[in-house]
C-alpha positions as CSV (number, residue, x, y, z in Angstrom):
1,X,-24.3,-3.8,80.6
2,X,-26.6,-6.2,78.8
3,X,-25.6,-7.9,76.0
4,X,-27.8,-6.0,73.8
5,X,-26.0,-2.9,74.3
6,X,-22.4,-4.0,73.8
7,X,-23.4,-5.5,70.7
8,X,-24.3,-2.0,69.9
9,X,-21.7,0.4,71.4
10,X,-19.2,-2.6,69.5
11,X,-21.3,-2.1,66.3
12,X,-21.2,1.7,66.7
13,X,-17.2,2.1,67.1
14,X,-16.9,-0.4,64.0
15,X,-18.8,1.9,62.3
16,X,-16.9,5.2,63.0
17,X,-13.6,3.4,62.1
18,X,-14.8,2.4,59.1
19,X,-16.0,5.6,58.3
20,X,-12.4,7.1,60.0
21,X,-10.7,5.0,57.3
22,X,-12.2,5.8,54.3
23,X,-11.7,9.5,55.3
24,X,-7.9,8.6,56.1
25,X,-7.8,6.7,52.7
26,X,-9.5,9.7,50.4
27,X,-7.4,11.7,52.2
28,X,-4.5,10.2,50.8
29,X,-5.6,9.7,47.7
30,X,-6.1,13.8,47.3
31,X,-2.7,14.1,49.0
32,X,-1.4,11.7,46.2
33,X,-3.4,13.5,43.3
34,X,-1.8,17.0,44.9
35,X,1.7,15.3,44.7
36,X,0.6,14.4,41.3
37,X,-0.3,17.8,39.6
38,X,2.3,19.9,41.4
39,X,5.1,17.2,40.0
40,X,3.2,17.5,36.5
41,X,3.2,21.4,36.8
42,X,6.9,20.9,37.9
43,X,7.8,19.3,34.7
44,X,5.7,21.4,32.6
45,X,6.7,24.5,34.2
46,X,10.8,23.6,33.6
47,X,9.7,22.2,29.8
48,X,8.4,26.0,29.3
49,X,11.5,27.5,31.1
50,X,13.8,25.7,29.1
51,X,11.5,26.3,25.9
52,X,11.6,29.9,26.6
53,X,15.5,30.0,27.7
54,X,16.5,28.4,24.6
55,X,14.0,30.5,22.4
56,X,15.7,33.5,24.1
57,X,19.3,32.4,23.2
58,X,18.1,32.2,20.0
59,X,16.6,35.7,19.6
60,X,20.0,36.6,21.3
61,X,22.2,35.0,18.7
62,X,19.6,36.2,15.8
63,X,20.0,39.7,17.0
64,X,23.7,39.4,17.4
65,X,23.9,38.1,13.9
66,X,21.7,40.4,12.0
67,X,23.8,43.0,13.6
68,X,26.8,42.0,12.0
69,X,24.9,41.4,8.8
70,X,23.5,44.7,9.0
71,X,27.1,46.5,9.7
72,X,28.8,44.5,6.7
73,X,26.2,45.9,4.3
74,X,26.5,49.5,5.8
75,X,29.7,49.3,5.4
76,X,30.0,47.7,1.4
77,X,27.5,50.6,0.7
78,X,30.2,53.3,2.1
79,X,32.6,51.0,0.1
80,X,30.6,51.0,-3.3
81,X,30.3,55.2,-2.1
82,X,33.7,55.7,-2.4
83,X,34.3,54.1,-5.3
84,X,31.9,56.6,-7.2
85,X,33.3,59.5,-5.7
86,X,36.6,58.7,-6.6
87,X,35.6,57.8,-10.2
88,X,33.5,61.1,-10.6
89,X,36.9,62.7,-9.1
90,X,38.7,60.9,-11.6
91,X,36.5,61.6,-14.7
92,X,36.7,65.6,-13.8
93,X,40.5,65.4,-13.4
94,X,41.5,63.0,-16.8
95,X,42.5,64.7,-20.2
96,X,40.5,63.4,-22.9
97,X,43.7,61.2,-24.4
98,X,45.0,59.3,-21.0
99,X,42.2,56.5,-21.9
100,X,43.6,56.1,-25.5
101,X,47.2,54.8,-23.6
102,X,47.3,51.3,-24.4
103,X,51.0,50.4,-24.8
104,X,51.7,47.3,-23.1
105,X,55.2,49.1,-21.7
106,X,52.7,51.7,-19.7
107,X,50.0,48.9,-19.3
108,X,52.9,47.2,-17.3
109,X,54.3,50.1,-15.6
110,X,50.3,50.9,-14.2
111,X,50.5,46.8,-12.8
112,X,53.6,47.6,-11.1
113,X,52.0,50.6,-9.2
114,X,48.6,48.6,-8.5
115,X,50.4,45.4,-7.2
116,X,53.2,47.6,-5.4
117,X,51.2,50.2,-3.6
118,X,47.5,49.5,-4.7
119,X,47.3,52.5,-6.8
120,X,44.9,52.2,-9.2
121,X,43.0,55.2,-11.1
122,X,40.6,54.6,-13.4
123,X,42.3,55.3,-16.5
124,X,44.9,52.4,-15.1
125,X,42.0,50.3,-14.7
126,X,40.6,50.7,-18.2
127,X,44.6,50.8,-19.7
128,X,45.4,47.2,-17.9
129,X,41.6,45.9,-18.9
130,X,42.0,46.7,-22.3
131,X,45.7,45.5,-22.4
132,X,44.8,42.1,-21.2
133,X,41.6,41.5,-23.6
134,X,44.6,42.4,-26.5
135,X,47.0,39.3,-27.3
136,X,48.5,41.0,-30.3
137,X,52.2,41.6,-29.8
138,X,52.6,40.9,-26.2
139,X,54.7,37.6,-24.9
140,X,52.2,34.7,-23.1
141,X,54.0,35.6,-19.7
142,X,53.3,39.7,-19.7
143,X,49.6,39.0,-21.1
144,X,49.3,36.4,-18.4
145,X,50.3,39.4,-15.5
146,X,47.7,41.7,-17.1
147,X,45.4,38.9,-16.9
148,X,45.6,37.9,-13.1
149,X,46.1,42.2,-12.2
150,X,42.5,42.6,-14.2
151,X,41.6,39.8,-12.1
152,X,42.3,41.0,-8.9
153,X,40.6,44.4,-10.2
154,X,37.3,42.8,-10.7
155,X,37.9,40.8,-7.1
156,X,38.3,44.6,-5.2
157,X,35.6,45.9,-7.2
158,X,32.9,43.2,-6.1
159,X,33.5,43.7,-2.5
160,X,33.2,39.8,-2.0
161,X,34.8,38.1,0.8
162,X,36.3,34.3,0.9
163,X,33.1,32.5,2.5
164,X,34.3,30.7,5.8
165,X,33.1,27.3,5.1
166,X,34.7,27.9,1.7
167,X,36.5,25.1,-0.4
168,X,39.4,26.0,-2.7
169,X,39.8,29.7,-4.1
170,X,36.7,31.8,-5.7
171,X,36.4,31.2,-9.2
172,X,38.1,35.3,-9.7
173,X,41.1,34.6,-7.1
174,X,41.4,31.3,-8.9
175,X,42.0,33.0,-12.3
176,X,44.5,35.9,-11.0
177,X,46.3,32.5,-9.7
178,X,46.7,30.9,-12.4
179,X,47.3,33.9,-14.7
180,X,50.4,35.0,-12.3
181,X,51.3,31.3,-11.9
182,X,52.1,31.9,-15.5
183,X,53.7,35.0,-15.9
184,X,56.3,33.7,-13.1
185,X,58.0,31.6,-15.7
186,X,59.0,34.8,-17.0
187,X,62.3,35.5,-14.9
188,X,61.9,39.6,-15.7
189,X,57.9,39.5,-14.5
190,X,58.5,36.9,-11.7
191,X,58.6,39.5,-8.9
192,X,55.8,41.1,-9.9
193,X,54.1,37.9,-10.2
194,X,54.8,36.9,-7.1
195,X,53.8,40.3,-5.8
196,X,49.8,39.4,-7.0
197,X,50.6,35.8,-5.8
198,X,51.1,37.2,-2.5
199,X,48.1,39.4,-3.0
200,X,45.6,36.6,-3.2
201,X,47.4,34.6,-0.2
202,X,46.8,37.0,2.0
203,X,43.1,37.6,1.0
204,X,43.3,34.2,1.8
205,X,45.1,34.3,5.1
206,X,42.9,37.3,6.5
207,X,39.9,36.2,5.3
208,X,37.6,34.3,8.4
209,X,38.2,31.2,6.3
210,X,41.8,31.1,8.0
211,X,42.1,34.1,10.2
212,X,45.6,34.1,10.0
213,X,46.9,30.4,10.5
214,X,50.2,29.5,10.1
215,X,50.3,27.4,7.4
216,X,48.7,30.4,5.2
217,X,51.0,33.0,6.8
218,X,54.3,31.2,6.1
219,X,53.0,30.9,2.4
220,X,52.2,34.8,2.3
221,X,56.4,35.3,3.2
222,X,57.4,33.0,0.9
223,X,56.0,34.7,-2.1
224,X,56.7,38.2,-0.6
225,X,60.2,36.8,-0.1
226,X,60.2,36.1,-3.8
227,X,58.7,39.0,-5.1
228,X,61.8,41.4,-3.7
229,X,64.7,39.1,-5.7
230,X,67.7,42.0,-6.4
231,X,65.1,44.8,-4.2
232,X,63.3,45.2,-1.1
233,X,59.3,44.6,-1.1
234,X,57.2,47.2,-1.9
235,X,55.2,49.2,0.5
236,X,51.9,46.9,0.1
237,X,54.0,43.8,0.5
238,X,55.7,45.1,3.4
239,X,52.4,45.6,5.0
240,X,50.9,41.9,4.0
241,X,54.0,40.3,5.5
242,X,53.8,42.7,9.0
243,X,50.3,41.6,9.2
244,X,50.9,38.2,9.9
245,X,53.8,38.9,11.6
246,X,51.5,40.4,14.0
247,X,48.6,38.0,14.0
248,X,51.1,35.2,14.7
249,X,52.6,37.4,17.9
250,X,56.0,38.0,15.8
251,X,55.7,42.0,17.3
252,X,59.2,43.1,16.8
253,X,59.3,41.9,13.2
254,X,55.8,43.0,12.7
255,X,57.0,46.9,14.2
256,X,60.2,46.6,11.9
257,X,57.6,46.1,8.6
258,X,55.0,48.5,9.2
259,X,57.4,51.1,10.1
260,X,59.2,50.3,6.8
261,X,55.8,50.3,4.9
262,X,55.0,53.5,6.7
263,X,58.5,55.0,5.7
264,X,57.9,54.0,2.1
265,X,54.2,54.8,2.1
266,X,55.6,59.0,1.8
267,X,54.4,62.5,2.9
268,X,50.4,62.4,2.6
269,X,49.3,65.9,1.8
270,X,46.2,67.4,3.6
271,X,44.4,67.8,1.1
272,X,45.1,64.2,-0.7
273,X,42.4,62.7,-1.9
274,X,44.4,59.8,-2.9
275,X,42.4,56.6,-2.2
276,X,45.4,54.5,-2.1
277,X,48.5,56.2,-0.7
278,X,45.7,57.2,2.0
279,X,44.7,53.5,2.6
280,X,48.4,52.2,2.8
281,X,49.4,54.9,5.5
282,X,46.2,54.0,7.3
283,X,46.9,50.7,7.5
284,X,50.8,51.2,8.1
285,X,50.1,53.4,11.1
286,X,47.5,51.6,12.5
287,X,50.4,48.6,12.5
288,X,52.7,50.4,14.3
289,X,50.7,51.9,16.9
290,X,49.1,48.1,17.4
291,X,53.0,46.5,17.5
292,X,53.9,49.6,19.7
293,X,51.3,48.1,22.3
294,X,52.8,44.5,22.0
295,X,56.3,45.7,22.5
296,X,55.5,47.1,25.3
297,X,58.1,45.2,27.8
298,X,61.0,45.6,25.0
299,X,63.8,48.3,26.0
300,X,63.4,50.8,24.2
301,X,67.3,50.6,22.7
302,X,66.0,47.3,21.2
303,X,63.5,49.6,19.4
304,X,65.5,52.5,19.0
305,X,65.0,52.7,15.0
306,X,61.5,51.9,14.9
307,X,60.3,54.2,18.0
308,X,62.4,57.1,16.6
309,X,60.5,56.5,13.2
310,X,56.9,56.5,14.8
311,X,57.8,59.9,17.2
312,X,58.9,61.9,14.1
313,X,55.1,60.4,12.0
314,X,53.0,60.1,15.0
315,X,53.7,63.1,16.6
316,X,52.8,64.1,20.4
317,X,49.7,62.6,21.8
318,X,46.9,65.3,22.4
319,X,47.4,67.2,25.9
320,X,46.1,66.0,29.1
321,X,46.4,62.0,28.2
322,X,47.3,60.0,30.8
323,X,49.7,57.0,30.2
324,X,53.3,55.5,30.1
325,X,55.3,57.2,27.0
326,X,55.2,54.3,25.1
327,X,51.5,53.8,25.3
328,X,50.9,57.8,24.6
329,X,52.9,57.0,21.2
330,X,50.6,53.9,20.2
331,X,47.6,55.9,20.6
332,X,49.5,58.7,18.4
333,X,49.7,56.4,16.1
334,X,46.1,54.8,16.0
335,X,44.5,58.2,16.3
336,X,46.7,59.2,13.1
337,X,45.0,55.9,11.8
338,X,41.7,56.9,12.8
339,X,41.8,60.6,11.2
340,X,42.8,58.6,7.9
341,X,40.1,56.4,8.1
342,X,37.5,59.6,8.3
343,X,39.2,61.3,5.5
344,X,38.6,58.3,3.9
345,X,34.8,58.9,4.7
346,X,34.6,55.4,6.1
347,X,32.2,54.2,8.6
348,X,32.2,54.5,12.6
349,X,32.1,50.3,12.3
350,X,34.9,50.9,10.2
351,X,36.9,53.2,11.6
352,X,36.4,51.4,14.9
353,X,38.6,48.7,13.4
354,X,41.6,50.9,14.8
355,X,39.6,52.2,17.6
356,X,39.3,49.0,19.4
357,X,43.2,48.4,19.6
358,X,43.7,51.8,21.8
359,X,41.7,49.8,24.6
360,X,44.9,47.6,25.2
361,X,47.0,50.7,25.4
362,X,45.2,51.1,28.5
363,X,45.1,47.7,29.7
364,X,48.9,47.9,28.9
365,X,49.1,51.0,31.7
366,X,46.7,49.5,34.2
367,X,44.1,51.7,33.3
368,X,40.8,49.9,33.4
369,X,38.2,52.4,33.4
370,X,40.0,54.0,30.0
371,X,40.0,50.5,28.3
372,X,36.3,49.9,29.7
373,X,35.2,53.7,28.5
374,X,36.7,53.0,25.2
375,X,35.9,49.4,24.0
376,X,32.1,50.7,25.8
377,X,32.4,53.5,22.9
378,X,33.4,50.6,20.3
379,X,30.5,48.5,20.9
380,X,28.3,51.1,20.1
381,X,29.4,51.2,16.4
382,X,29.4,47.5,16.0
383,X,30.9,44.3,17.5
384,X,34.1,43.1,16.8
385,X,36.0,39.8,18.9
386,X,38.3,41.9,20.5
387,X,36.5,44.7,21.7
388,X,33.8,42.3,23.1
389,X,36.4,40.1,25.3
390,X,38.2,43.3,26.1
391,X,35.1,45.0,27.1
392,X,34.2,41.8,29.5
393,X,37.9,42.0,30.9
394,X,38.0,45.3,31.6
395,X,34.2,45.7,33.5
396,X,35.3,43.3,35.4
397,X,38.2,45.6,37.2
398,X,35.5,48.6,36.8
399,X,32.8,48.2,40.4
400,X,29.7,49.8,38.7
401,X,26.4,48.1,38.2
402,X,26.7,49.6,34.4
403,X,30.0,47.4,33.9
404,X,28.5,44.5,35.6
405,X,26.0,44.2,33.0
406,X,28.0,45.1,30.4
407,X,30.2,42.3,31.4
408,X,27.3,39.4,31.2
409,X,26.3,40.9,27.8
410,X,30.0,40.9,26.2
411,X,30.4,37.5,27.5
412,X,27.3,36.3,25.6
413,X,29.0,37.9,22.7
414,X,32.2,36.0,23.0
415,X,30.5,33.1,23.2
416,X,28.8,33.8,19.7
417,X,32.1,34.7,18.4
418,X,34.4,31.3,17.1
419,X,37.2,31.0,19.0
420,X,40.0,31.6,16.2
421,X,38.5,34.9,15.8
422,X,40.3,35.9,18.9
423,X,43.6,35.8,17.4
424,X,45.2,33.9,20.3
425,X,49.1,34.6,19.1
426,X,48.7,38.5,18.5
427,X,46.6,39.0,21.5
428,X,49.1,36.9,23.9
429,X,51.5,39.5,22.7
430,X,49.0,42.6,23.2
431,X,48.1,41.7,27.1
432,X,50.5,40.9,30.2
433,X,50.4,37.7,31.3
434,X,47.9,38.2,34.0
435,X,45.5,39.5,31.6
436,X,46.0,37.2,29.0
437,X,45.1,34.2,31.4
438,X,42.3,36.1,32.4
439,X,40.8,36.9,29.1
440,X,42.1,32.8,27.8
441,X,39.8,31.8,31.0
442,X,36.5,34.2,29.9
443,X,36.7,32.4,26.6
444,X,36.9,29.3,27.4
445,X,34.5,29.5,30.1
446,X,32.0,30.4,27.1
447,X,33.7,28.0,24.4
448,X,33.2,25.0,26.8
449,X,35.7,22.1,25.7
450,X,37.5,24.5,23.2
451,X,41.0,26.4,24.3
452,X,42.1,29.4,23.0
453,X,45.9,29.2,22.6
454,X,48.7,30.2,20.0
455,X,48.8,27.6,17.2
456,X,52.3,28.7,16.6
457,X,54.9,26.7,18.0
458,X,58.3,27.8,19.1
459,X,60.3,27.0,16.0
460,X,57.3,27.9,13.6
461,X,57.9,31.5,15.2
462,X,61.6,31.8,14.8
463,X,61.3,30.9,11.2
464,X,60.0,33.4,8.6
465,X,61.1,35.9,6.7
466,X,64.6,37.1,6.7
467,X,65.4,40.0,8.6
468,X,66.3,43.1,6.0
């Protein structure tokens, strides 16, 4: 070959490698730029999933919340309802003269009855309000009780509710304190007085502000413990004190109260129409068939006096239920709860605040479809802490692709519900041990770095009243 030629076949294969490695070099640089935009599209793609994840937990939670809102003013409309029914009732049935009784002997005598049993008509009403705007002739101390009762009137009547970021006592609780602060210096009035003192604790302690913590509980049986000097509480009393009992797990003394409440509460006539005495036996047997759930491992000779009280009130459970006897009494008892509540023409939110607690007389039995069927039934009249953990619990044991999603979406629920509103102590009591650690472990799952146990410690829960 002449050197001509190789010059050129050299020239030639310089060329084509040249030209081979700027096509090996673009081609990298497209591979690059295609690395590029699919690790842009990466980050913009998880920026939108995240946007939109978080934009749906936030419609979930607004939804969640304007549900609630919208049940709380359902239910203050049926509220403000039966308070003009009953006054219409009450205007029809007064004689022209009972609004002219102002002595402060009767205007006492009507405090008694509100603060004892909550009874209050509307010609008590107007005999304690006019009573307490008149300071002629009546002592500092019985002016003062008519005071904080009118007080307390005015509190019910507004349907307010203590605000749970709340500071100190509303400015109406604050004056029925004061004004029965007063009156208690008066040795004759003083268990009356304490009776309204004990009122506003435990709007206090049951309010979401404290949901039953110890500290507010202890000071709701001190003054209930005061109000019965030389007698025995009254039936409203008796029912304040057997609610905390309950929410702080005490179930045997919590049993004992409401069966005494219930005991005290009397006959209720068919056709009552009683607002009060229907309220207080509503609230008395939804108690005991609630404690009848917790007590559910005592013997029943440890119980003897209270179960024999709740058979002969209760009665039978309807025919055909399934469940151990104890558990067939509770719901007795709830269900007579329940009918009160509809003769009371309150709302299915409302009167789902006893239906809830027959779900754990199922869990109690072992019966996971009933306690799934029912708090399923709850949740579509409203949603309530309880009913939403029991409802996750119980899908769980229930193999249906119905209960598996019912069990994400009651899960998301707890997690929008704060953890005290669980009631750790009472629901300890109203679950076996298994359960409990499996409802403690869905809750905290959702409340991540929160625990939910019983605040109470073991000598906070063998103090308390004393046992009548």
């Amino acid at each position: 070959m002449s050197d001509k030629a190789e010059e050129d076949l050299i020239a030639l294969v310089s060329s084509e490698q040249r030209d081979f490695r700027r096509i090996l070099f673009a081609g990298f640089g497209i591979l690059f730029l295609l690395v590029a935009m699919s690790a842009a599209l990466g980050v913009y793609y998880y920026s939108v999933a995240n946007s939109l994840e978080a934009t749906s937990a936030r419609l979930e939670r607004n939804a969640f919340d304007s549900r609630l809102a919208a049940d709380r003013q359902t239910n203050q409309v049926a509220n403000l309802e039966r308070a003009v029914r009953r006054t219409y009732d009450e205007f029809r049935a007064a004689s022209a003269s009972a609004p002219t009784r102002s002595k402060s002997a009767a205007a006492l005598e009507a405090v008694g009855a509100y603060l004892q049993r909550g009874a209050h008509s509307l010609n008590d009403e107007l005999l304690i309000e006019a009573a307490s705007l008149n300071r002629a002739g009546a002592a500092p101390e019985a002016h003062a009780l008519l005071v904080g009762a009118t007080a307390l009137l005015a509190w019910e009547r507004s349907g307010e509710q203590i605000a749970t970021d709340a500071t100190g006592l509303p400015d109406t609780l604050a004056k029925a304190k004061a004004a029965f602060e007063k009156a208690k210096t008066d040795p004759d009035l003083a268990p009356l007085a304490q009776t309204g003192l004990a009122w506003i604790l435990f709007i206090d302690a049951s309010s979401n502000r404290s949901t039953y913590a110890l500290a507010d509980c202890e000071a709701v049986f001190r003054a209930i413990e005061a109000s019965a000097v030389g007698s025995t509480p009254g039936p409203q009393p008796l029912y304040w004190r057997a609610q905390c009992e309950r929410k702080l797990g005490r179930t045997h003394e919590a049993l004992r109260d409401y069966a005494l409440a219930l005991r005290q509460s009397g006959e209720i006539a068919d056709a009552s129409r009683d607002e009060a005495a229907l309220t207080l036996a509503m609230n008395a047997f939804h108690g005991v068939g609630t404690e009848l759930v917790a007590t559910f491992d005592m013997p029943d000779e440890d119980l003897r006096a209270e179960l024999d009280l709740a058979g002969s009130l209760c009665g039978k459970a309807e025919e055909g239920q399934k469940g151990s006897p104890r558990m067939l009494l509770a719901r007795s008892c709830l269900d007579q709860a329940i009918r009160l509540r509809e003769r009371l023409h309150q709302t299915n939110n409302q009167v789902s605040g006893t239906a809830e607690n027959v779900s754990f007389s199922y869990l109690r039995d072992g019966d996971f479809d009933g306690a799934y069927a029912n708090a399923a039934a709850v949740e579509r009249t409203g949603l309530f802490a309880w009913n939403e953990l029991v409802r996750a619990l119980a899908a769980k044991h229930v193999a249906t692709p119905a209960a598996r999603k019912a069990e994400r979406d009651a899960r998301r629920n707890v997690s929008f519900f704060a953890t005290g509103r669980f009631n750790p102590c009472e629901l300890k009591v109203l679950l076996n041990a298994e359960l409990f650690a499996e409802a403690r472990s869905i809750v905290e799952a959702e409340h991540k770095g929160e625990s939910l146990v019983c605040a109470a410690t073991q000598t906070a829960e063998g103090s308390g009243p004393p046992k009548p």
